[in-house]
N, C-alpha and C positions, 0 to 999 in steps of 0.2 A: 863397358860390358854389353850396354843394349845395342851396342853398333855392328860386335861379334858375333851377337844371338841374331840379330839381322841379316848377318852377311850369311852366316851359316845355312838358317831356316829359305835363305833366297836359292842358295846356291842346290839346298833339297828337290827345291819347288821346281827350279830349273830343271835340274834332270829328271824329276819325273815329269818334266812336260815333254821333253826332249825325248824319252825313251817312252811319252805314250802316243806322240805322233809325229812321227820320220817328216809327214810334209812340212812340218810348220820350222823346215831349217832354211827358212828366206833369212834374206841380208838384210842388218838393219840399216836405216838410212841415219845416222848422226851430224847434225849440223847445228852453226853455234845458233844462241837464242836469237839474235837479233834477225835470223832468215827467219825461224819459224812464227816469231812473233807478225811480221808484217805480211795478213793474212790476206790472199786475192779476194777483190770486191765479190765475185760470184758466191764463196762461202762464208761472206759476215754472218752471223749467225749459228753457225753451225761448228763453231772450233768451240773446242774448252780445252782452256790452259792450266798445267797443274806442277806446283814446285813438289819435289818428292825425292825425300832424304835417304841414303843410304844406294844408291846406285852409284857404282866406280869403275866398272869396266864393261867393254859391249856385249858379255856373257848379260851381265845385269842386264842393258838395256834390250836385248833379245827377249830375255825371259819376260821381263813386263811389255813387252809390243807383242809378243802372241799370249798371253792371257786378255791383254786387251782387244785384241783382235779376234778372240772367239765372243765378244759380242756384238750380236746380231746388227744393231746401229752403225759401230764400228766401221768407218770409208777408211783409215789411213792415222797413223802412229807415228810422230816425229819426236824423236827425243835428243836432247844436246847433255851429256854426261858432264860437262862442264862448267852449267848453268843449273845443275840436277831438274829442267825444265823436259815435261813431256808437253805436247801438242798435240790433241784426239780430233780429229774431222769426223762428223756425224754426216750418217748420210742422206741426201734429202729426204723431207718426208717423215724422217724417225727421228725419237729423241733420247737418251740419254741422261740417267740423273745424279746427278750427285752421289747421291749415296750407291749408286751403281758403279760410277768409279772410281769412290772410296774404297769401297767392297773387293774392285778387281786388283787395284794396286797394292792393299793391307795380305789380299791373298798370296799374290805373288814376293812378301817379304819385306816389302817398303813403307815409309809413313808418309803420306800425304801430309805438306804442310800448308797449302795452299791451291784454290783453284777459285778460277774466274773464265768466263764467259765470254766471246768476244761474238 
């Protein structure tokens, strides 16, 4: 039942993002985990990696790459639907915490089950 209330409450959030800003309808990039895990030496550092439960289709993973992506840190959003693995690239200089992208994912409908730092 909390998987329906999820999909449902996602699929809200969705189109009210969708119907409150026309530019944020970029194409997501979906690739399996093992690209997005093996991160270029120039941004060690600066990736956080997060497993997060209840995305099944690229409507979901759209909807959580522009919630993610209106924070200001925010370089770059890779997610593989297959692995339910997102990948957040920070951008130089700025950071990014935890509880901020617990915050952005819980928003957009999903439940973080994991995140780690690379």
């Amino acid at each position: 039942m909390r998987n329906l209330f999820t999909f449902v409450l996602s699929t809200i959030a969705a189109t009210a993002l969708v119907a409150a800003s026309p530019a944020l309808s970029e194409e997501v990039e979906s690739r399996p985990a093992a690209e997005i895990v093996s991160a270029e030496p120039d941004k060690e550092g600066r990736i956080i990696q997060a497993t997060v439960d209840g995305m099944v289709c690229d409507f979901c993973a759209q909807s959580l790459t522009k919630v993610l992506m209106r924070e200001d840190a925010v370089e770059s959003v890779q997610i593989s639907l297959e692995a339910q693995f997102v990948t957040i690239t920070v951008k130089d200089g700025m950071s990014l915490s935890d509880e901020a992208v617990e915050k952005a994912i819980y928003w957009a409908g999903y439940d973080l089950t994991q995140i780690t730092r690379a």
